[in-house]
C-alpha positions as CSV (number, residue, x, y, z in Angstrom):
1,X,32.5,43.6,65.0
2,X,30.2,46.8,66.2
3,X,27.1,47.4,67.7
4,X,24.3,49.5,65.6
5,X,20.9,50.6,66.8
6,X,18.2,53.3,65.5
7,X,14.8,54.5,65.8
8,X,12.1,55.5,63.5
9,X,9.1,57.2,64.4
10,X,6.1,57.7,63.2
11,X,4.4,60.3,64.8
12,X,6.4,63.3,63.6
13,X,8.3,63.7,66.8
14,X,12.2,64.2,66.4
15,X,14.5,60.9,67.3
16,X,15.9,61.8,70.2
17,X,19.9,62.2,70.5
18,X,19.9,61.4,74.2
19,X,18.0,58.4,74.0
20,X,20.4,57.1,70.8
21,X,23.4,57.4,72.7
22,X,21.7,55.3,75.4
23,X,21.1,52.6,73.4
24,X,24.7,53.1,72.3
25,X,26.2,53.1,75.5
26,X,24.4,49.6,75.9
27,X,26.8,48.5,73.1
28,X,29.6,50.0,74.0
29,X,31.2,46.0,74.5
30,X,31.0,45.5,71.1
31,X,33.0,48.6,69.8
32,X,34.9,50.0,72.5
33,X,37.0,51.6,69.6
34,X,34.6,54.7,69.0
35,X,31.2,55.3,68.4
36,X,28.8,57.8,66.5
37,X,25.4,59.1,66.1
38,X,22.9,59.7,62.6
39,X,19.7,61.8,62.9
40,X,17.5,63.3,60.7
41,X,14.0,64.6,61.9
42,X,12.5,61.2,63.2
43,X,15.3,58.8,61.9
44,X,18.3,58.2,63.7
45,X,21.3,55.5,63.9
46,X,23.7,54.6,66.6
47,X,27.2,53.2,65.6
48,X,30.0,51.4,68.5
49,X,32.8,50.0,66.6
50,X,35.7,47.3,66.9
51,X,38.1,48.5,64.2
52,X,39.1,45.1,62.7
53,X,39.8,46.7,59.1
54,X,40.5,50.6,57.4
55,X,41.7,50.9,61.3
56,X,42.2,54.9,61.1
57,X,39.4,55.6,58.2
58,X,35.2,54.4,57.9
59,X,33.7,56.1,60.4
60,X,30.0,54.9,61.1
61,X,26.8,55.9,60.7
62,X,28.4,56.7,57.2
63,X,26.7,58.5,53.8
64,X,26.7,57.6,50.7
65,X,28.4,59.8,48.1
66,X,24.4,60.3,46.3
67,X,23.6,61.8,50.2
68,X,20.2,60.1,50.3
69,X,21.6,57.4,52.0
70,X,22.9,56.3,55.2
71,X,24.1,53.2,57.0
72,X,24.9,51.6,60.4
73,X,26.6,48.4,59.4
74,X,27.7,45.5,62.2
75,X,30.4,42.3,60.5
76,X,32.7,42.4,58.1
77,X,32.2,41.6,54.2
78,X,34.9,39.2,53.0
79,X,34.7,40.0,49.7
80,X,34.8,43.8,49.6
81,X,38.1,44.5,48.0
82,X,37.0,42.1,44.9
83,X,33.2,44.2,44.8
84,X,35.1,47.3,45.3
85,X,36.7,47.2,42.0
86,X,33.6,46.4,40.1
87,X,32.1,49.2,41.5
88,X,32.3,52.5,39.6
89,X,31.9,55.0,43.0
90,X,33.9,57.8,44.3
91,X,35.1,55.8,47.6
92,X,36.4,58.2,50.2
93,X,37.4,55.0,52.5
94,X,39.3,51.5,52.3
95,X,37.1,49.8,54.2
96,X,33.7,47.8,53.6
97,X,31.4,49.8,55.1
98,X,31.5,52.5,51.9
99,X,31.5,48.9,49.6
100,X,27.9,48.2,50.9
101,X,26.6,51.7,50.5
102,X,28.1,51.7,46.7
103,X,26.6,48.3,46.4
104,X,23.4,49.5,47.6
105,X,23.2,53.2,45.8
106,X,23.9,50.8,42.6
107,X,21.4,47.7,43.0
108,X,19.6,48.1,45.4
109,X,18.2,45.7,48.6
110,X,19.0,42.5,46.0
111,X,22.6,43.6,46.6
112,X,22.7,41.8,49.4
113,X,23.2,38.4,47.2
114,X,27.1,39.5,46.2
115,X,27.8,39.5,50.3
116,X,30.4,37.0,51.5
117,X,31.0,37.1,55.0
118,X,28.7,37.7,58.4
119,X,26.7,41.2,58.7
120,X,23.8,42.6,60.0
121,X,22.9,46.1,58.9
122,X,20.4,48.9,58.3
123,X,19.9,51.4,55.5
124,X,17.8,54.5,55.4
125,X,17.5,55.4,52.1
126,X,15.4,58.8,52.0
127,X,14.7,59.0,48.5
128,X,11.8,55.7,48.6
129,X,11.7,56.4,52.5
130,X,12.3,53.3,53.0
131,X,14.4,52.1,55.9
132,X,16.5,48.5,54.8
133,X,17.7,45.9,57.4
134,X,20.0,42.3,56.8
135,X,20.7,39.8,58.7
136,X,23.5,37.2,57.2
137,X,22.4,34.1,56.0
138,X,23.1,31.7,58.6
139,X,22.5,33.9,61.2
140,X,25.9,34.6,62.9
141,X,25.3,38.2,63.6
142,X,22.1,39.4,65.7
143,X,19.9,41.8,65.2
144,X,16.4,42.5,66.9
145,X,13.6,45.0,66.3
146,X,10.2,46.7,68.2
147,X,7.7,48.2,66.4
148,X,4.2,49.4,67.3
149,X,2.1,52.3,66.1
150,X,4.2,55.0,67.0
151,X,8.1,53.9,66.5
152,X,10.2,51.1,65.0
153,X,13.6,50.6,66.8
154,X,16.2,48.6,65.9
155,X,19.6,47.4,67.8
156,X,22.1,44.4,67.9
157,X,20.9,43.5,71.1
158,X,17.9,43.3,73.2
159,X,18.9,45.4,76.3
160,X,19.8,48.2,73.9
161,X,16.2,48.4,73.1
162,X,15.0,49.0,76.3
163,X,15.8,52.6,76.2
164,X,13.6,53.2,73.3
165,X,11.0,51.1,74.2
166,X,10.5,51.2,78.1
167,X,10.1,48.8,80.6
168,X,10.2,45.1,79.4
169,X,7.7,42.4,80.1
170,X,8.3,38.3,79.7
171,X,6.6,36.9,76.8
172,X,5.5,33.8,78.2
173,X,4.4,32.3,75.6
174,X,8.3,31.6,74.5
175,X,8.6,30.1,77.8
176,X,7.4,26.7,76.0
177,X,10.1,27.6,73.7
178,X,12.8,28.0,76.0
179,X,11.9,25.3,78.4
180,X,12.1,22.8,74.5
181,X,15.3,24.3,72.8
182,X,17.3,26.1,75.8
183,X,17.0,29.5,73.5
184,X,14.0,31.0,71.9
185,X,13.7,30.5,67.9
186,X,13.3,33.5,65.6
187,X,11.3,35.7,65.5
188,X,10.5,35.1,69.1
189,X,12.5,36.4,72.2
190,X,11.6,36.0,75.7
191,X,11.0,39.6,75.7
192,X,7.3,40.5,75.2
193,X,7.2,42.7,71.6
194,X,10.9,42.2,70.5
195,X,11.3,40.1,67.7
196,X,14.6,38.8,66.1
197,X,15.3,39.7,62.2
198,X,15.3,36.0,61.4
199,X,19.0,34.4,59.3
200,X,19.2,35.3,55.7
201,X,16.1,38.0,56.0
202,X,15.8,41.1,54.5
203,X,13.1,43.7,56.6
204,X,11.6,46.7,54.9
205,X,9.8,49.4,57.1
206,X,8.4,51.6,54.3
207,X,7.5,55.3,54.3
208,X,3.7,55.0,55.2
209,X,5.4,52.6,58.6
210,X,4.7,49.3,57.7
211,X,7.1,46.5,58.7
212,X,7.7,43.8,56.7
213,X,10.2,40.5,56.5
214,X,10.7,38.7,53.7
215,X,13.8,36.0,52.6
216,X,16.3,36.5,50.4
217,X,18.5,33.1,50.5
218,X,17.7,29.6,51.6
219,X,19.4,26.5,51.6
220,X,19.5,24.2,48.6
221,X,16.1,21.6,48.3
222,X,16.3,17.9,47.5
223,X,15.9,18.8,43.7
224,X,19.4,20.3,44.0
225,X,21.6,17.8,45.5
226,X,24.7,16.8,43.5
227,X,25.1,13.4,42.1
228,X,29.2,13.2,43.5
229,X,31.0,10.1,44.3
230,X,32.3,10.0,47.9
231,X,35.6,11.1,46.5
232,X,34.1,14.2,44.5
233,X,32.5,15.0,47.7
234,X,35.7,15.1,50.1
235,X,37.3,17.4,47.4
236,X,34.6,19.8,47.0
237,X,34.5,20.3,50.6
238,X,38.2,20.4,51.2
239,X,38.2,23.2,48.1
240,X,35.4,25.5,49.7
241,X,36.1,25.1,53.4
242,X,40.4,26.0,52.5
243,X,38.9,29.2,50.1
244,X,36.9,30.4,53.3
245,X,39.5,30.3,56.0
246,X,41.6,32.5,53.1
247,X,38.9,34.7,52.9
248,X,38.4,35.0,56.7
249,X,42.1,35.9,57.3
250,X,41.0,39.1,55.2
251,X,41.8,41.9,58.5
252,X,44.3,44.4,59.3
253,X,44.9,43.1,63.3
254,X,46.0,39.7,64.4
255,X,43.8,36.7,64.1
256,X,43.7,33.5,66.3
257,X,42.0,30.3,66.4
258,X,40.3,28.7,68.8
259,X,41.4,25.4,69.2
260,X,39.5,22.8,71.4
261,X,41.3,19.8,69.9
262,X,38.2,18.0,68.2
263,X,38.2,17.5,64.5
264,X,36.4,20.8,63.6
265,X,38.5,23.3,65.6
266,X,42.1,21.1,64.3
267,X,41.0,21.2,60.8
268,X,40.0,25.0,60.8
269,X,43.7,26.1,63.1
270,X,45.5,23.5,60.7
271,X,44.0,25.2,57.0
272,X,44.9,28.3,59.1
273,X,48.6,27.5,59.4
274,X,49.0,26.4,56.2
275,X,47.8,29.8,54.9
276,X,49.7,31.8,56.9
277,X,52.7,29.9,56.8
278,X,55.7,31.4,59.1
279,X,53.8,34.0,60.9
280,X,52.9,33.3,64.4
281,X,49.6,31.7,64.9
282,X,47.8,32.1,68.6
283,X,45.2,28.9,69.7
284,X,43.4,28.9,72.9
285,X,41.7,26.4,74.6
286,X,39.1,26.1,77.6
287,X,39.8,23.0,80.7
288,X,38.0,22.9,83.5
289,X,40.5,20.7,85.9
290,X,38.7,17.5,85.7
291,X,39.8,14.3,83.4
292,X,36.8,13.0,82.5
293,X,35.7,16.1,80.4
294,X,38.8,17.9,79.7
295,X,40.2,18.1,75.8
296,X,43.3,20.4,76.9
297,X,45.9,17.6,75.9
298,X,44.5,16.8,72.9
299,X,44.7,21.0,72.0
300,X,48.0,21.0,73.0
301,X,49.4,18.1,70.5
302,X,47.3,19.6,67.3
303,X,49.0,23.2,68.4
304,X,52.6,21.4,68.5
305,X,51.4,19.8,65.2
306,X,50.8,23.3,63.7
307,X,53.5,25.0,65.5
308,X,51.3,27.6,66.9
309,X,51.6,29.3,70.3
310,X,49.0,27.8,72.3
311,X,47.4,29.6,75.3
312,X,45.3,27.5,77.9
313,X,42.2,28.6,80.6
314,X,41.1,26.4,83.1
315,X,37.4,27.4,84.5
316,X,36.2,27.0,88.1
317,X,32.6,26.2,89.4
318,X,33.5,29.8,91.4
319,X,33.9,30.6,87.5
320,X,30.4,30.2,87.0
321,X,29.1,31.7,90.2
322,X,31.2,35.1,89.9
323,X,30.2,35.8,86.3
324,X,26.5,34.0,85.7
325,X,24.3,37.7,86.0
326,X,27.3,39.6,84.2
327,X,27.0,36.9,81.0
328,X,23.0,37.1,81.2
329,X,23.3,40.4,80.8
330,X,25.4,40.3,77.8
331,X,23.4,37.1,76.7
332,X,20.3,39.4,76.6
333,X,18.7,35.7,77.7
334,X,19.4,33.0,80.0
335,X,22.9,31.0,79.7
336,X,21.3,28.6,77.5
337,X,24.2,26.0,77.9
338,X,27.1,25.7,80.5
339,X,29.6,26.4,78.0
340,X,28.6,30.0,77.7
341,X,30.6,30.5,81.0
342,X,33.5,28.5,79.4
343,X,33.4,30.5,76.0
344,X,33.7,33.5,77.8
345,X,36.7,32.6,79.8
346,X,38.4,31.8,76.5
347,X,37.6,35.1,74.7
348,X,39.0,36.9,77.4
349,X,42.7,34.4,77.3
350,X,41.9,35.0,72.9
351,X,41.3,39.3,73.6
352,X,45.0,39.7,75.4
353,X,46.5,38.8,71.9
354,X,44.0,38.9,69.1
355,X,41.3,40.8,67.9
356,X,40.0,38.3,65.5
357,X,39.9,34.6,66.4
358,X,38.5,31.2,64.2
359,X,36.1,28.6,65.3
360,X,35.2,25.2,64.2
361,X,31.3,26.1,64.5
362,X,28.3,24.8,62.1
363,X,30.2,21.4,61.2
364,X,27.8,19.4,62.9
365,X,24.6,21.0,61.9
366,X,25.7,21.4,58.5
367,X,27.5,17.6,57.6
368,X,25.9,15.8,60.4
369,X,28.1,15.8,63.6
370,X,26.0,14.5,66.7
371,X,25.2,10.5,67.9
372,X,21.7,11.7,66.8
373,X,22.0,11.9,63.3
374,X,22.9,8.2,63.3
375,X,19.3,7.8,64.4
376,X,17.7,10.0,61.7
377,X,15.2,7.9,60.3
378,X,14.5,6.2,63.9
379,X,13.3,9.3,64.9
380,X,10.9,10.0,62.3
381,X,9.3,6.4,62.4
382,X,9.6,6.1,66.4
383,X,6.0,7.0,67.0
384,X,4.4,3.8,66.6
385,X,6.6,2.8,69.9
386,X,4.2,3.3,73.2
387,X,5.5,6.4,74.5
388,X,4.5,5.9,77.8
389,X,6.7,2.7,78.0
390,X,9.5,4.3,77.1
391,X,9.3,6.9,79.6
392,X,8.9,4.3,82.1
393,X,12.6,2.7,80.7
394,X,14.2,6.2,81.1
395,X,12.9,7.1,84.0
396,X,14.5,3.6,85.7
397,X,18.1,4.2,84.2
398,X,20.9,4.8,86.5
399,X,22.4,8.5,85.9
400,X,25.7,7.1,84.2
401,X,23.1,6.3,81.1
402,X,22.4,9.6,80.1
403,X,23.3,9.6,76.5
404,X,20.4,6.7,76.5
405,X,18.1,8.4,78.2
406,X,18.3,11.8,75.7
407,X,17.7,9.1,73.1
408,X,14.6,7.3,75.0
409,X,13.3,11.0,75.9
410,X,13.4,12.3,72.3
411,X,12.0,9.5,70.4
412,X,8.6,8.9,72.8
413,X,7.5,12.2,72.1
414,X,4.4,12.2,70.3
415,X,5.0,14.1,67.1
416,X,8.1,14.2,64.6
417,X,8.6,18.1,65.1
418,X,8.8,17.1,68.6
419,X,11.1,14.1,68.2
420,X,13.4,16.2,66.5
421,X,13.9,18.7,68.9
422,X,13.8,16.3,71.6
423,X,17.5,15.5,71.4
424,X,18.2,19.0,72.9
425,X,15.2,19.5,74.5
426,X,15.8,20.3,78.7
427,X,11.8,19.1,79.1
428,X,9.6,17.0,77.1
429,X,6.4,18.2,75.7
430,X,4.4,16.6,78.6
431,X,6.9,18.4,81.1
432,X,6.7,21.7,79.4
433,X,2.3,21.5,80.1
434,X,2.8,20.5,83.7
435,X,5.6,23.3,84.6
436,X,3.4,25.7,82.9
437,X,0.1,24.8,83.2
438,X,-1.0,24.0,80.3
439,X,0.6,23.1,76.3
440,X,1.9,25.7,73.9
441,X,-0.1,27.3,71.1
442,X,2.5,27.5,68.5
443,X,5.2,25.7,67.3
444,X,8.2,26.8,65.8
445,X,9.2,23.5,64.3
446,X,6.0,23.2,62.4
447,X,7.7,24.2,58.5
448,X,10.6,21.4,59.4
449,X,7.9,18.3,59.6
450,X,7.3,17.9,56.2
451,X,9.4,18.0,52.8
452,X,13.3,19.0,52.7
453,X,13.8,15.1,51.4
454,X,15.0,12.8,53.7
455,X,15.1,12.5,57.4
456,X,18.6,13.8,57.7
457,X,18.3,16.7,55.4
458,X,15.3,17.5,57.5
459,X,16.8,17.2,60.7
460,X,19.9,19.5,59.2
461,X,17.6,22.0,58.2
462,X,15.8,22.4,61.2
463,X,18.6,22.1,63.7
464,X,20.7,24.9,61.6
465,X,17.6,27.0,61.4
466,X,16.9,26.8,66.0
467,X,19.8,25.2,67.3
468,X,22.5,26.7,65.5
469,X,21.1,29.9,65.1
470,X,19.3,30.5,68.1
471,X,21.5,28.8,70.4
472,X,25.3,27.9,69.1
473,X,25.9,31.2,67.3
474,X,24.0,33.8,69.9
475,X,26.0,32.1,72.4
476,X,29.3,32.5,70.1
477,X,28.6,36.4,69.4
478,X,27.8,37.3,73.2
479,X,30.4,35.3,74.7
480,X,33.0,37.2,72.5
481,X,31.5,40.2,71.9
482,X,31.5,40.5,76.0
483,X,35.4,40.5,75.7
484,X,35.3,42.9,72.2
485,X,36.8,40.0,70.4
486,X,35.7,39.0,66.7
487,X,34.8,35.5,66.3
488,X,34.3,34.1,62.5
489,X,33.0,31.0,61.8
490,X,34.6,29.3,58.6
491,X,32.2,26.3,58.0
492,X,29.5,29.2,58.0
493,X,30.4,31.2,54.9
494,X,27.6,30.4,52.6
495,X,29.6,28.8,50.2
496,X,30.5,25.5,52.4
497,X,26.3,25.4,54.0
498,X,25.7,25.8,50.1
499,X,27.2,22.8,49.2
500,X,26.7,20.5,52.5
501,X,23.2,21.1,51.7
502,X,23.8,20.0,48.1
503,X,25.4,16.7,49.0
504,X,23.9,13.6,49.7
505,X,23.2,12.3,52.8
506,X,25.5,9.2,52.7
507,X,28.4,11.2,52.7
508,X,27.4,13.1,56.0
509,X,26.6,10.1,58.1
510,X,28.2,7.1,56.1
511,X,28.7,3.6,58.0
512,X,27.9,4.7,61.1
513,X,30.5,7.4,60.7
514,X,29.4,10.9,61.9
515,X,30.5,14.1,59.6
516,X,32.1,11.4,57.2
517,X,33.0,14.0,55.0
518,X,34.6,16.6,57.1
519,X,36.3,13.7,58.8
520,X,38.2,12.6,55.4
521,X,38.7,16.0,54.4
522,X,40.9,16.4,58.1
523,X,42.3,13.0,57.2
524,X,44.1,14.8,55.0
525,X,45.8,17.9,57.0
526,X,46.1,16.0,61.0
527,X,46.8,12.7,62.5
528,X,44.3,9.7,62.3
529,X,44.4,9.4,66.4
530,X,42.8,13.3,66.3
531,X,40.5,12.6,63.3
532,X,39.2,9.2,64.9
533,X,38.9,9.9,68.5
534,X,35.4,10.2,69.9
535,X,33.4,13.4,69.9
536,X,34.1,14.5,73.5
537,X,32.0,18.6,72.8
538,X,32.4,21.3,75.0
539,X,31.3,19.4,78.6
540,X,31.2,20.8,82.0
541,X,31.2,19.3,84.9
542,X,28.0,20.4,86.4
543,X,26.7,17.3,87.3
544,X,29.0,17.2,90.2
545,X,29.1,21.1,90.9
546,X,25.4,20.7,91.4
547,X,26.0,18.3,94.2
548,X,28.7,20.6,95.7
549,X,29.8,23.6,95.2
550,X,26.6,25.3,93.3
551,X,24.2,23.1,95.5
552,X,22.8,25.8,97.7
553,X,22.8,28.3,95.4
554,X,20.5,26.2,93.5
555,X,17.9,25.6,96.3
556,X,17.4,29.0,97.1
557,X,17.1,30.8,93.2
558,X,15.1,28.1,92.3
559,X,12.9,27.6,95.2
560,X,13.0,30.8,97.7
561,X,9.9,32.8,98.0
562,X,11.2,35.7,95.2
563,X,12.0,33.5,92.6
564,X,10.5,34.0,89.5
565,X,10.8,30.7,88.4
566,X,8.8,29.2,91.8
567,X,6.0,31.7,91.2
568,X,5.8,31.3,87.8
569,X,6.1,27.3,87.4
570,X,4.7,24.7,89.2
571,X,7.0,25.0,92.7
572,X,6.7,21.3,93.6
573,X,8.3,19.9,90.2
574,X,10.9,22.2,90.3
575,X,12.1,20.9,94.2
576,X,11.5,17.4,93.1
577,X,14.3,17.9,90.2
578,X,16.9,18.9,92.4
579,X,16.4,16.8,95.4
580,X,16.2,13.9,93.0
581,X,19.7,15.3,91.1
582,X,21.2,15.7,94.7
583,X,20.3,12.3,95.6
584,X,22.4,11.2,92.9
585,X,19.5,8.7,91.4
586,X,19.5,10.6,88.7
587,X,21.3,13.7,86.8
588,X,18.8,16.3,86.0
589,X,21.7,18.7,85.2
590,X,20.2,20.1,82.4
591,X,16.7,21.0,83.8
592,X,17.9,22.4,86.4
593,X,20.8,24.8,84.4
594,X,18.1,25.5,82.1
595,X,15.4,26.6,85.2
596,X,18.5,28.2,86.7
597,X,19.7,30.4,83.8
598,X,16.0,31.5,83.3
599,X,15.8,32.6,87.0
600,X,19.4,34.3,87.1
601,X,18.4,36.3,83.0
602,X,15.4,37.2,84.7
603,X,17.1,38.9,87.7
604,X,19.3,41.0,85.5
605,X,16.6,42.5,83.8
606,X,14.7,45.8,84.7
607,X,11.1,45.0,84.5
């Protein structure tokens, strides 16, 4: 993976090189291995690169062979070596970089449809004038943008803007945001002006200045769903999701897997060792030295299954104290769940022997992985049930029923954009208006209310468009990028969302059974006792760490007289969370990460 940035003004005043190879220097995380600059007149790029393929060759920015074009590329295209030969270009590289600008130079922006693999990348193209950026379809790879009258800038991440553009300012308004989905959705960030190139967008800025984004894949409608026995369905799956973890072996330096011991991570490191056979395969896994949420032994038996050397990192509530600002910083936003920390830790255990490494992530937005789903339609019909009684219930339940309180939270909101998001969601909408003084004006969830078929295919869609994209996957490429390590997602190539889209909903959530599908397609390569357990997810023990060891830091970013979050939200609602968490009535652990990740983002900002 890389890091690429640019600026384009429109003033007439020359790009300047000093202010490029600031924003570069922002990046340098993401490709430690070298780095180059681009400029012509009042266009310029910024390349850092992590060599994962054509080590010694593919320098970046690159030209094309025509010389009116020019690209700063960030991912790697799985399919390169096939487009390569269908490509009748003087290549002067083996890597994929010089594939996209041959694609490019040949057909154009709508080349971006022959693209397998994760990518976001610009192209200045100075015969139309016209300056190209893509963001992969699902949204694994960032990539944000500024524009006003004067300039449009570019860069994989925020902070790397901030040299082009100046001091940055809170956007408040995506405080409602934040405070409903832990993350910001696209376009939005929290940072006043910079807007995220939204998953499987194309965004033109054309010679006369003007900026415009505009869709160039989507995920298959109701009218397209497949009429497939249960049967078909478990073969079709097992067929696309074995072709993509071949195709995202494709790299010329070791690859891992990370390997948490749940049914997506096994399935993904077991297809793994069955396609490399008798070379050595590295999985890491992430404890955090307590038995009620720890999945280390259950890693341990699928790596003995596979035979694969299995590496293990245990995190600390000191853990999370020592490295909270540093991971802001790289998050570009606040920590939006507690895992971030735990990620981290493992990229840095995956960096000491691989430069590549495989995830399990997307399953369960794609084929219906959480309890919610089970509750799909419930939650689109639950507003005839008086809202303010069931507040009342979940305000009265002991903190050891907190799955039942997420549920009785989510489904007295008052609107279905709002139950849907209310599974996730740190503060209901009422919350929200009183920390803030007064209700949103947007809301981001508003396309996912209506159409998409049924009520899981809508929930699917709208959690893969916010929670997966916004959340899981910015979360996936910080955390790794932080330690310069590659992470590739195999139930993300568009091949597999394609057809989870295109199958019918009662192969996703089917007698009760969560990811049905997935689960029978694992039934196939691991034990029943891995395949059947109970979803455990990525927990961390901050329930209790909020009570001890983080207590006091707590009280005083949260409440002393600096705090950006006391001045800036109602200061007696934010004390009355944590004393009630301390007093162990109730767990408020997520309101007060979520409060607490805001205020710690917000001190490692320059504003």
């Amino acid at each position: 993976m890389c890091g690429i940035a640019g600026i384009r003004r429109f003033d007439g005043a020359p790009v300047s090189r000093e202010v490029l190879a600031e924003m570069a220097k922002r990046l340098h995380h993401r490709g430690p291995d070298d780095s180059g600059f681009w400029s012509d007149g009042s266009i310029g790029f910024a390349h850092t690169r992590l060599s994962i393929i054509d080590l010694a060759g593919s320098p970046q920015p690159m030209k094309g062979a025509s010389g009116t074009t020019t690209i700063a590329f960030n991912g790697e295209i799985l399919n390169y070596r096939q487009l390569r030969t269908q490509l009748p270009y003087p290549f002067r590289t083996n890597g994929d970089t010089e594939v996209l600008l041959a694609l490019y130079e040949q057909h154009g922006p709508s080349a971006v449809a022959k693209l397998r693999g994760q990518f976001a990348y610009a192209i200045h193209d100075t015969h139309t004038g016209e300056t190209h950026l893509f963001r992969d379809r699902l949204g694994i790879l960032p990539l944000y943008y500024y524009a006003d009258s004067a300039m449009f800038a570019f860069a994989s991440e925020i902070k790397a803007l901030l040299p082009a553009i100046g001091a940055a300012e809170v956007d408040h308004e995506s405080l409602h945001d934040y405070l409903a989905h832990r993350s910001v959705p696209a376009p939005h960030t929290l940072v006043r002006g910079v807007r995220k190139v939204p998953q499987g967008h194309h965004l033109v800025v054309t010679a006369k200045g003007q900026v415009r984004t505009e869709p160039y894949w989507e995920l298959p409608r109701e009218s397209e769903i497949l009429s497939v026995t249960p049967e078909e369905a478990v073969r079709l799956v097992d067929e696309a999701l074995t072709a993509s973890v071949r195709d995202a072996l494709v790299a010329d330096v070791p690859v891992g897997a990370y390997l948490s011991g749940g049914v997506d991570s096994s399935l993904i490191t077991a297809l793994v060792a069955r396609e490399r056979g008798d070379a050595e395969l590295h999985t890491f896994s992430a404890g955090f030295g307590d038995p009620r949420v720890d999945e280390i032994h259950h890693a341990e038996k699928v790596a003995g299954l596979v035979g694969s050397r299995h590496h293990n990192v245990i995190v600390t509530a000191d853990d999370f104290r020592d490295s909270w600002a540093k991971l802001s910083w790289h998050r570009d936003a606040p920590l939006s769940e507690p895992a971030d920390v735990a990620v981290f830790r493992l990229a840095e255990l995956a960096r000491r022997d691989v430069k590549v490494v495989l995830s399990g992530e997307g399953s369960d937005e794609l084929f219906g992985g959480y309890p919610k789903y089970r509750f799909a339609a419930a939650t689109r019909l639950a507003g005839i049930a008086p809202s303010f009684a069931l507040k009342r219930l979940e305000k009265a339940l002991p903190a050891s029923k907190a799955r039942l309180g997420v549920a009785l939270r989510a489904i007295s909101e008052p609107s279905y954009a709002e139950r849907m998001r209310g599974w996730f969601a740190p503060f209901t909408v009422s919350e929200r208006a009183e920390l803030l003084g007064g209700p949103a004006t947007r809301s981001v969830l508003a396309p996912y209310e209506n159409g998409r078929g049924d009520a899981l295919r809508r929930m699917l869609y709208a959690d893969s468009h916010t929670w997966l994209a916004d959340n899981l996957l910015e979360r996936g490429d910080r955390m790794s990028m932080a330690a310069s390590l590659e992470l590739r997602p195999p139930f993300l190539d568009h091949r597999v969302a394609e057809l989870a889209f295109s199958l019918p909903s009662n192969v996703k959530v089917r007698g009760g059974t969560t990811k049905w599908v997935v689960k029978e397609v694992a039934r196939q390569h691991l034990p029943a006792d891995i395949v059947d357990r109970p979803k455990s997810g990525f927990k961390v023990p901050l329930d209790a760490w909020f009570r001890d060891g983080l207590r006091d830091m707590a009280y005083d970013l949260l409440t002393g007289p600096t705090s950006f979050v006391g001045k800036t939200f109602d200061r007696a609602a934010v004390r009355s969370l944590l004393d009630d968490h301390d007093s162990g009535d109730r767990n408020e652990q997520p309101r007060i990460w979520t409060l607490l990740s805001l205020e710690v983002w917000h001190q490692t900002l320059s504003w």
